[in-house]
C-alpha positions, -999 to 999 in steps of 0.1 A, spaced: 523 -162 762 513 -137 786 484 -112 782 497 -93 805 524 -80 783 514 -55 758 537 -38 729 555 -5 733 538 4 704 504 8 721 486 11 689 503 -14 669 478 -40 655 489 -75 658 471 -103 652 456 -130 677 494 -151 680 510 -129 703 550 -137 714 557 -157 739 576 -143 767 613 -147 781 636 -143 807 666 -133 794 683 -166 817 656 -188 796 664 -169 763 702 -184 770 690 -219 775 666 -220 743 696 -200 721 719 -230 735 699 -258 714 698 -234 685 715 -254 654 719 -228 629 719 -191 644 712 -156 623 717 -122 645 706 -96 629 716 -60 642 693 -32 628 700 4 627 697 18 660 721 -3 681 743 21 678 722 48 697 712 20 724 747 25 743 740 62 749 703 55 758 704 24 776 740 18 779 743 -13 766 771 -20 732 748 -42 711 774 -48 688 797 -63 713 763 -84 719 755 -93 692 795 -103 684 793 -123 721 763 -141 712 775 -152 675 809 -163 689 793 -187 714 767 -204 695 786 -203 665 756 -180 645 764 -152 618 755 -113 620 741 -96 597 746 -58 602 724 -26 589 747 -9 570 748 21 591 761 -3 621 783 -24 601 816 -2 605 808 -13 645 817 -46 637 853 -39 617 872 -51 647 856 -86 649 874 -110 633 860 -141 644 824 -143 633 808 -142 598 797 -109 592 772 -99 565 765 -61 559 728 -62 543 698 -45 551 671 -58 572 644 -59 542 673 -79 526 673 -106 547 635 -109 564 632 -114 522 661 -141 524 648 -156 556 610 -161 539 625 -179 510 618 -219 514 646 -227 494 672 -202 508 704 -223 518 719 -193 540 747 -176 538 771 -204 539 749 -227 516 749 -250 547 709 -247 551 684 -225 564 687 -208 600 669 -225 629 666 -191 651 665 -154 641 678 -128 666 667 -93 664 684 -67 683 693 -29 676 665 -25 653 643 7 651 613 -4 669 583 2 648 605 -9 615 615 -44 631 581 -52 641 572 -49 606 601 -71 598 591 -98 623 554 -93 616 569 -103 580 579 -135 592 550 -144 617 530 -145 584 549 -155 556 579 -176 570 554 -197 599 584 -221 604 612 -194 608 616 -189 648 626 -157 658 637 -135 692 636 -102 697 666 -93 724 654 -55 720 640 -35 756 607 -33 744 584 -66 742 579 -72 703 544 -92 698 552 -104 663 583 -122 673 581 -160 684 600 -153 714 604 -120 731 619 -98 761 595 -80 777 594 -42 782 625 -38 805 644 -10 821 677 2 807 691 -14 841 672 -46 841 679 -50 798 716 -43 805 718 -70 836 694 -97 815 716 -96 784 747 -96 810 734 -130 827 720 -144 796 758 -142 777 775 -154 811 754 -180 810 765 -187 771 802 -183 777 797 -206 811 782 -237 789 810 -234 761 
């Protein structure tokens, strides 16, 4: 945990637990021991490849593939993901599944047990930090990582606030790094 880091959201109030902060080379590593992986793609990772230039989808499908995890995509970035074949895709909304995540007794989506790791990514900034500020107090167990630009305090694990460049080359490394180890 650094203090040095602060939100993007400058005025957002978050608690004394703070996320702890990651390279995205370490973010590889620590994904790589993950047993049971949820990516969940929120509603703006669509806009991030004209912004920031970087095709969170194709990400978010990368990432899945490797570690064997399953996506769930917003509904308004589902039709992104037609063309994936080889991942388990779940269209669902992100209150939807922060709900499904805090439930105890929640087997997943495959009924094979609950999901070690979270990933967010693609999510509406000020919207997914309430979703992972759900979790951080109501689901204390549930890990979760925030792959998004901008650091996300309520996450367990997050990026910190990165350039468009340096976000595009970290995500690059960190899912060479993936495919290198499989």
């Amino acid at each position: 945990m650094s203090a040095k880091i602060t939100s993007y959201e400058t005025a957002e109030i978050r608690g004394p637990k703070l996320a702890f902060n990651l390279t995205p080379e370490n973010c590889g590593r620590m994904l790589m021991r993950s047993k049971r992986l949820l990516v969940v793609v929120g509603g703006d990772a669509l806009k991030m490849k004209v912004a920031d230039g970087v095709d969170v989808p194709e990400v978010a499908a990368r990432l899945a593939r490797n570690l064997g995890g399953t996506i769930v995509a917003s509904p308004g970035v589902f039709k992104a993901f037609q063309s994936v074949s080889d991942v388990k895709l779940i269209n669902m909304g992100l209150e939807d599944a922060v709900n499904r995540l805090k439930d105890e007794s929640w087997k997943g989506f495959d009924g094979m047990g609950a999901y070690d790791m979270a990933v967010f990514i693609g999510g509406l900034y000020y919207f997914q930090s309430m979703m992972l500020s759900t979790l951080k107090h109501f689901a204390p167990n549930q890990k979760t990582i925030s792959l998004d630009r901008f650091y996300h305090p309520n996450a367990t694990f997050s990026l910190e606030n990165l350039t468009p460049d340096k976000w595009k080359a970290g995500l690059d490394a960190m899912l060479q790094l993936l495919e290198a180890k499989k």
